[in-house]
C-alpha positions in Angstrom: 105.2 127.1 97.9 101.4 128.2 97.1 101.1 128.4 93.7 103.9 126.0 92.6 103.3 123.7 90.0 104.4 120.4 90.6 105.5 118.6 87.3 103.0 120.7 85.7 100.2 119.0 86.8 99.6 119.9 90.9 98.9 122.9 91.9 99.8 123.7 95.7 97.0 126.0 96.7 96.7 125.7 100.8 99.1 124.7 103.4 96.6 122.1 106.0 99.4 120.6 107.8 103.0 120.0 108.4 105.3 117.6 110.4 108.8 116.6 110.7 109.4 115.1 107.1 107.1 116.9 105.2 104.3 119.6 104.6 100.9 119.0 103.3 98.9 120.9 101.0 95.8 121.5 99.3 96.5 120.6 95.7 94.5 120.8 92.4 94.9 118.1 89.5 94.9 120.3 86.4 94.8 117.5 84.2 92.1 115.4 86.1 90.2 118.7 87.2 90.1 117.5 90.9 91.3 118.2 94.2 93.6 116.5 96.0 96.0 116.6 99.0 100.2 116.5 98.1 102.3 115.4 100.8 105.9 117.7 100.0 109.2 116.0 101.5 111.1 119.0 103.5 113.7 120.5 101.1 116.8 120.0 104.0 115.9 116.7 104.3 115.5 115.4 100.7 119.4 114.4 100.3 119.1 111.9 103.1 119.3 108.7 101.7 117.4 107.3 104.7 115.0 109.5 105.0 114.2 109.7 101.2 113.9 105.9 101.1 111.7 106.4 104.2 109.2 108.8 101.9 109.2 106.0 99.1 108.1 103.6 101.1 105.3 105.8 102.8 103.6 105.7 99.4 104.5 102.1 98.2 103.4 100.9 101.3 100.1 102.6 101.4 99.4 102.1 97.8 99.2 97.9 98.8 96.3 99.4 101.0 92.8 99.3 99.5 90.7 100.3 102.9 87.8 102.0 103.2 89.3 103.4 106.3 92.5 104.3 104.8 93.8 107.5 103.3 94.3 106.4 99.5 97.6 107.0 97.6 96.7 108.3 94.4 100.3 109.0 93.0 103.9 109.7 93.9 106.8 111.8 92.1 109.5 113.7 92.6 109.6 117.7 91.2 113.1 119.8 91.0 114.8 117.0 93.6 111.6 117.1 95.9 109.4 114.1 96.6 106.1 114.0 96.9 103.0 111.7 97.4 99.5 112.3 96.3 96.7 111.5 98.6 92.6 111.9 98.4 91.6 114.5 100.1 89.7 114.6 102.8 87.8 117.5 104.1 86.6 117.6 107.6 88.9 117.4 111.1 91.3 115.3 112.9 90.4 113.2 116.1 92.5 115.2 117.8 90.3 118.2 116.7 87.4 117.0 117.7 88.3 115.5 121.0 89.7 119.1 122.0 86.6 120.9 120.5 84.1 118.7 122.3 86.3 116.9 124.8 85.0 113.6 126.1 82.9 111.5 122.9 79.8 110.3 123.3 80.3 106.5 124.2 78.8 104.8 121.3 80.8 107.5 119.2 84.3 106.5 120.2 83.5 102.8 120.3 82.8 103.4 116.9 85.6 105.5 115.4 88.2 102.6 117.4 86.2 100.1 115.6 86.7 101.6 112.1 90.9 102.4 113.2 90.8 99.2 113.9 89.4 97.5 110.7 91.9 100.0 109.4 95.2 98.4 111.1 93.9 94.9 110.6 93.7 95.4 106.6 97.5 97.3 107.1 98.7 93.9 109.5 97.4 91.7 107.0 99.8 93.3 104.4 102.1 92.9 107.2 102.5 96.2 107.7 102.5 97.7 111.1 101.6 101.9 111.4 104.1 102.5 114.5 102.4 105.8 115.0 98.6 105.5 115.6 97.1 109.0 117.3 94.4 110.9 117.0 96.0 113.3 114.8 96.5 110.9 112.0 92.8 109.9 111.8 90.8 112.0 109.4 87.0 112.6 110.0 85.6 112.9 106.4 82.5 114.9 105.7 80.3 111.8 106.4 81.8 111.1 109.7 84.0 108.1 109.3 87.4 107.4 110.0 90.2 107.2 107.9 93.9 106.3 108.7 96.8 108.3 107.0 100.4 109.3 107.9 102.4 106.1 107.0 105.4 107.8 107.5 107.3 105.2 110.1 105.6 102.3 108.9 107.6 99.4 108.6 106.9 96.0 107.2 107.5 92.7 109.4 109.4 91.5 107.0 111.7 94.8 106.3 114.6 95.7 108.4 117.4 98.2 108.4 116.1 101.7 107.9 115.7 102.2 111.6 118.2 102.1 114.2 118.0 99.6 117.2 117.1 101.6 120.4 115.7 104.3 118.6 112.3 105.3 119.7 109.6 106.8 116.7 106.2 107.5 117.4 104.2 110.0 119.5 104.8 109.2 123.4 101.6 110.4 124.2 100.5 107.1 122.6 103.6 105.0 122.2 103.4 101.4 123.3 106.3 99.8 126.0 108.0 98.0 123.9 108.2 100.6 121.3 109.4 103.1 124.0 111.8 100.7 125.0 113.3 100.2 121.2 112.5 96.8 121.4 110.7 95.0 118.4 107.5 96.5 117.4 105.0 94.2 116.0 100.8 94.1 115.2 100.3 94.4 119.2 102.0 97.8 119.6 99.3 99.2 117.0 96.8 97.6 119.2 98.5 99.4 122.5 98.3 102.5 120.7 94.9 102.1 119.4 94.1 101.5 123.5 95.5 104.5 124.4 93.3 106.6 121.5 90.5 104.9 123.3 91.2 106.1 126.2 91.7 109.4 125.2 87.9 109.8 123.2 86.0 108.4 126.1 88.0 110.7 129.1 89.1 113.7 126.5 92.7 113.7 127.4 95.6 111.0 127.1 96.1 108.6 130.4 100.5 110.2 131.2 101.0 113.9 131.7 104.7 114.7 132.2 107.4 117.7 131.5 109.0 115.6 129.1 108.5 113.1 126.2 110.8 110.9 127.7 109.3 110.6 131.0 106.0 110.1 129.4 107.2 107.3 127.2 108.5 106.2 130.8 105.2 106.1 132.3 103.9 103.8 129.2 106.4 101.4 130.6 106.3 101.5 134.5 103.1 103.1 135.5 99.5 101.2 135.4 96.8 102.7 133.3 94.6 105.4 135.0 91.2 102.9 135.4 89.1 104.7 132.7 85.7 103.9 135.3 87.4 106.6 137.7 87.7 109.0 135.2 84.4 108.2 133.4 81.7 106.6 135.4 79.5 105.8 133.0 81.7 103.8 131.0 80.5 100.2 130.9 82.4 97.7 132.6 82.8 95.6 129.9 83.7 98.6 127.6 86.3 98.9 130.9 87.7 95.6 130.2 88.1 96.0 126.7 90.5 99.3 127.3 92.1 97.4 129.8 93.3 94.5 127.9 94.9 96.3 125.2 96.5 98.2 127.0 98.2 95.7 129.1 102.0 96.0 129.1 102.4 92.6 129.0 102.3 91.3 125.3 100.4 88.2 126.7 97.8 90.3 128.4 97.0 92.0 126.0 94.7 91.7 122.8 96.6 89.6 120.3 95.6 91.4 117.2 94.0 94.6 115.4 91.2 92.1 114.6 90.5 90.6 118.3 90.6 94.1 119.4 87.1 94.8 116.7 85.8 91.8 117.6 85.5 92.9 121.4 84.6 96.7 120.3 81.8 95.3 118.2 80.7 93.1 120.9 80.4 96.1 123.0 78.9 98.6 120.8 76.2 95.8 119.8 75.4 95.4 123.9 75.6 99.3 124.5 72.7 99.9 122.2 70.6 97.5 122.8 70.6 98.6 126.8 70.1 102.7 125.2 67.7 101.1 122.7 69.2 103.6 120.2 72.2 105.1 118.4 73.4 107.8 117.1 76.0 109.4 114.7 78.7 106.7 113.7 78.0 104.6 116.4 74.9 103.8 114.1 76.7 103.9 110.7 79.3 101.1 112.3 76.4 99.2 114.2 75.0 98.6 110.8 78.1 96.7 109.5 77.9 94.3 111.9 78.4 90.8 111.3 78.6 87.5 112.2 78.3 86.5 116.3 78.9 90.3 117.4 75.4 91.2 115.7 73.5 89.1 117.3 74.0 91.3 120.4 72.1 94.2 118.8 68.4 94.4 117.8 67.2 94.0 114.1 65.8 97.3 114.6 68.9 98.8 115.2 71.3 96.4 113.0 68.8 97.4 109.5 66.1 99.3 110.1 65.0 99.2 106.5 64.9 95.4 107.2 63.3 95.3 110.2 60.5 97.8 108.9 60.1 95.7 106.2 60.0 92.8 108.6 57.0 94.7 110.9 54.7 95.1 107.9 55.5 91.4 106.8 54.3 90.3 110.0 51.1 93.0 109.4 50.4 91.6 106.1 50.9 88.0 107.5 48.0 88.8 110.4 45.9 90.4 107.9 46.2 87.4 105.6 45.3 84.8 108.3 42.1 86.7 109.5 41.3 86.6 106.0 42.2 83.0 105.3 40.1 82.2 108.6 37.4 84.0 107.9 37.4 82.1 104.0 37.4 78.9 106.0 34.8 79.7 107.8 32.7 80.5 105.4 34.1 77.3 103.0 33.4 75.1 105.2 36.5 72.5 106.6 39.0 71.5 103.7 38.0 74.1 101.4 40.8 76.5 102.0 43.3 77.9 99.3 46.7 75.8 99.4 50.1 77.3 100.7 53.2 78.1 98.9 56.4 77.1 101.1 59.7 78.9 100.0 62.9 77.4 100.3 66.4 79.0 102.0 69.2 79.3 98.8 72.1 77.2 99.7 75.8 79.0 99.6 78.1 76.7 97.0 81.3 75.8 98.3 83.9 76.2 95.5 87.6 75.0 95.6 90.2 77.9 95.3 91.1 77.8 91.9 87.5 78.5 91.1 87.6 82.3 90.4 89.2 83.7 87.2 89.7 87.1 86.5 88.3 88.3 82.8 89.4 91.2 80.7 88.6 90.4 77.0 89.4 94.3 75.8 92.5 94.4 77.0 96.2 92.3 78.1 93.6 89.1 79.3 95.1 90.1 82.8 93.2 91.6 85.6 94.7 91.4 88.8 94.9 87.8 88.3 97.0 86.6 90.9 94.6 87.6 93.1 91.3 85.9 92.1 91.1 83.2 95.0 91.5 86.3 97.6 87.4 86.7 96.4 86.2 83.4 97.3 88.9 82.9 100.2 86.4 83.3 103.3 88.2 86.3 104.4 87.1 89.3 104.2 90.5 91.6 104.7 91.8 90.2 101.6 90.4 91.3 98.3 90.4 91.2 94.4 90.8 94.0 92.9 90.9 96.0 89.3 93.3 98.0 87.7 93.7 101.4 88.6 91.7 103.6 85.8 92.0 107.2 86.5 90.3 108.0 83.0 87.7 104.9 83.7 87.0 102.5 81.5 86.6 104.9 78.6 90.2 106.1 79.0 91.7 102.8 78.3 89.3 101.5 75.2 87.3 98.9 77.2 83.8 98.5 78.4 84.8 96.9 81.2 86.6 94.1 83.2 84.7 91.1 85.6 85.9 88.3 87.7 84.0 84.5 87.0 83.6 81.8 88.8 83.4 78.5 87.2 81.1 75.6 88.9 80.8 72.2 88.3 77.0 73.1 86.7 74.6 75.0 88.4 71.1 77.0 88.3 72.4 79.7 90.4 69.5 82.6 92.2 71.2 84.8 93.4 75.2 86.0 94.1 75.8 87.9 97.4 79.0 90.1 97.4 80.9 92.1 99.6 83.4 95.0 98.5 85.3 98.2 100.2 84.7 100.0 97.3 81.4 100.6 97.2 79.7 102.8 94.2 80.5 100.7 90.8 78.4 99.2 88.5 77.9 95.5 87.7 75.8 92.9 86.4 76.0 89.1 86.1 76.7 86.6 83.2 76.1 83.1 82.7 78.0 80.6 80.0 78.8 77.1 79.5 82.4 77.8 77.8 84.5 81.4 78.3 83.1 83.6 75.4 86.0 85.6 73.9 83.9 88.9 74.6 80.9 89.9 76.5 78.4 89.2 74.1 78.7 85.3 74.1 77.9 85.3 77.7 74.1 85.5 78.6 73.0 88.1 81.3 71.3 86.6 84.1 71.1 89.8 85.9 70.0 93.9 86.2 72.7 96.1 86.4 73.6 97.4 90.0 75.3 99.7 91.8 77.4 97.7 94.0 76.7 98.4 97.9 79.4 97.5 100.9 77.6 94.1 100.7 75.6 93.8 97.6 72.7 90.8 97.1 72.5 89.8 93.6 69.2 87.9 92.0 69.5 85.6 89.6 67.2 84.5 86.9 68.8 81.7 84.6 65.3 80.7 83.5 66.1 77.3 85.4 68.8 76.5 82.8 72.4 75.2 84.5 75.6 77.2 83.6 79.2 76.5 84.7 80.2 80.0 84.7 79.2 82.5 86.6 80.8 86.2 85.8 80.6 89.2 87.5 81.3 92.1 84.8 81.9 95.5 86.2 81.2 98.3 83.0 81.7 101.3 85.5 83.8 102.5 88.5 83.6 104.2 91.5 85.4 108.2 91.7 88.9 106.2 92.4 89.0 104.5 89.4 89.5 101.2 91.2 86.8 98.5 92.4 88.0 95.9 94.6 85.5 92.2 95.8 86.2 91.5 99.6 84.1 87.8 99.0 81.8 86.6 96.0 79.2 83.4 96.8 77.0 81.9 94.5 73.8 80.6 95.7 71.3 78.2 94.2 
């Protein structure tokens, strides 16, 4: 196949892997002038009714997923009776390549890669969409060491039945869950199980049940207790222990209740782990600096945002340097004569109702994703807004750009704080009383950024009060998509 042309557009240049369905290759976009990976369906099993609709749904199901932690669909087709799906490409290894090149992971390391897996399968069960085969070998390292999800093969939805037998085991028994080895109902905890096992397997640098067979070692998954991982690694912590330990339980209610559970405990460690080693390294620090909420507090500033906590130690320099000046001025002024002080007020988040975000697309159809809009200001951060799909960019489809408002009862907003998986576009902010028909009735309140994972916006509205509030994006990231996990507006 090296050298075909699929549909006249992908060029199969390099086989990279292969499996029981399919093949996957190196591929370049002649028409885009970029490379990507093609996922070929096997020829012999094409005709398959089953296994064809299997394929489909791979790519539909994937393509609901906006991750930064999962393997993006680009496209899917079908050339001379042949399916295929389009993937980014992702150069670097497998976990399973790394683990066997350099055996056990550091700690911190494989805390961190089971975090990012897991942010990964808690976006995919929020779609309700569980993987059914998590393993090493289908997480890709890309060349900035972070951890992306791909092979959706045997996914199936919660809500989808009928394409797989009852009894009939899928998955790799190296990592398959009880229930799953059992046939019996596969839900968001089997990922979990699986994700355990993967665990278990980067801190000790082999899986937890050898046997001669794949049956006996799905067996084992059912009968035997886990290995305790402390044995095999001392200096595992205990509570790093515990974590492994409960999801991995065979018992659905022993063990962690959800993808997101699961992260919340791994971040809970990973926060505690560095603040005992009093540093990080590799991934482990990448992920450390996404913290959030209650796990954070675990983990020094220092460690958490280093630029911030810098800044932070030369504040507190300044500060010093500016009372032994104001003391000495006082001293020399005599009592009462020193300089007033400024006080500076915390900004105040503004709660708006859902309803309150409105999608905005002037240039084109007036729709953008607008079904959607609340999933910005809904407090949850695994659901998202997100734009069209613009392979071409904005350019290729006539517009300058596309934004999401939100409208407010009146306000003198400072600043708008936003959080996004797509990081990389550009955006600024608006301000208007009414909905202009086009950008140039709005007033700008705002530079232009390029939008960061979470992104702090200043405001300047000059002290005037507008209802809306719009977030116009005029440029997008490499993928041609940008996506807003949460939007607030502060005043």
């Amino acid at each position: 196949m090296i050298g075909t042309l699929l549909n006249g557009r992908f060029r199969l240049e390099e086989q990279i892997g292969a499996g029981g369905m399919s093949t996957v290759y190196r591929a370049y976009d002649v028409n885009l002038e970029r490379w990507v990976a093609i996922k070929l369906m096997h020829r012999d099993i094409s005709s398959d009714p089953d296994q064809l609709e299997r394929f489909r749904r791979e790519a539909r199901s994937v393509a609901r997923l906006n991750h930064p932690h999962v393997v993006t669909v680009i496209d899917f087709g079908e050339d001379d009776g042949r399916p295929y799906i389009v993937l980014e490409l992702i150069e670097g290894e497998t976990l399973k390549q790394r683990i066997r090149r350099l055996g056990r992971l550091p700690v911190g390391e494989a805390v961190a890669y089971a975090i990012e897996v897991g942010r990964a399968l808690e976006a995919a069960h929020a779609c309700r969409l569980v993987h059914r085969d998590v393993k090493p070998q289908n997480v890709l390292l890309d060349s900035e060491g972070r951890a992306k999800v791909t092979d959706f093969g045997i996914a199936r939805s919660l809500e989808v039945h009928g394409l797989t037998q009852t009894g009939r085991v899928l998955g790799t028994t190296d990592y398959v869950s009880p229930e799953q080895a059992l046939g019996r109902e596969v839900t968001e905890q089997s990922d979990v199980y699986s994700l355990g096992i993967v665990l278990y397997e980067m801190l000790v640098g082999e899986p937890p049940f050898r046997a001669e067979s794949q049956v006996a070692v799905a067996m084992k998954h059912v009968q035997e207790p886990m290995p305790d991982v402390l044995i095999a690694r001392p200096d595992v912590s205990s509570a790093l222990a515990a974590v492994v330990d409960r999801a991995t339980a065979k018992e659905l209610e022993n063990r962690s209740q959800s993808a997101a559970e699961l992260v919340h405990d791994l971040e809970q460690v990973l926060a505690i782990e560095a603040a005992r080693a009093g540093e990080t390294t590799g991934e482990a620090t990448t992920v450390l600096q996404t913290l959030e909420g209650d796990t954070s507090e675990f983990a020094p500033l220092r460690l958490r945002r280093p630029r911030r906590w810098l800044l932070s130690v030369v504040a507190v320099a300044l500060a010093v340097a500016v009372a032994a000046v104001y003391l000495a001025s006082r001293t020399e002024r005599g009592p009462g004569e020193s300089p007033p002080v400024a006080s500076v007020g915390a900004l105040t988040p503004l709660k708006l109702a859902q309803g309150s975000a409105h999608d905005y697309d002037p240039e084109g159809d007036e729709q953008e994703s607008s079904e959607a809009t609340d999933l910005a200001i809904d407090a949850n951060p695994t659901t998202v807004w997100d734009t069209e799909t613009y392979e071409a960019g904005f350019a290729g489809a006539n517009k300058t750009g596309v934004g999401l408002y939100l409208e407010t009862a009146g306000v003198a907003a400072k600043q708008l704080d936003l959080r996004t998986s797509t990081p990389g576009y550009t955006a600024a902010v608006y301000a208007a009383d009414d909905v202009p028909d086009d950008l140039s009735g709005w007033t700008r309140v705002s530079g232009e950024v390029e939008v960061r994972p979470q992104q702090r916006i200043a405001l300047d509205t000059a002290g005037r009060e507008f209802r809306n509030y719009l977030l116009w994006i005029s440029a997008l990231p490499q993928d041609g998509k940008a996506d807003v996990k949460e939007m607030t507006l502060l005043r």
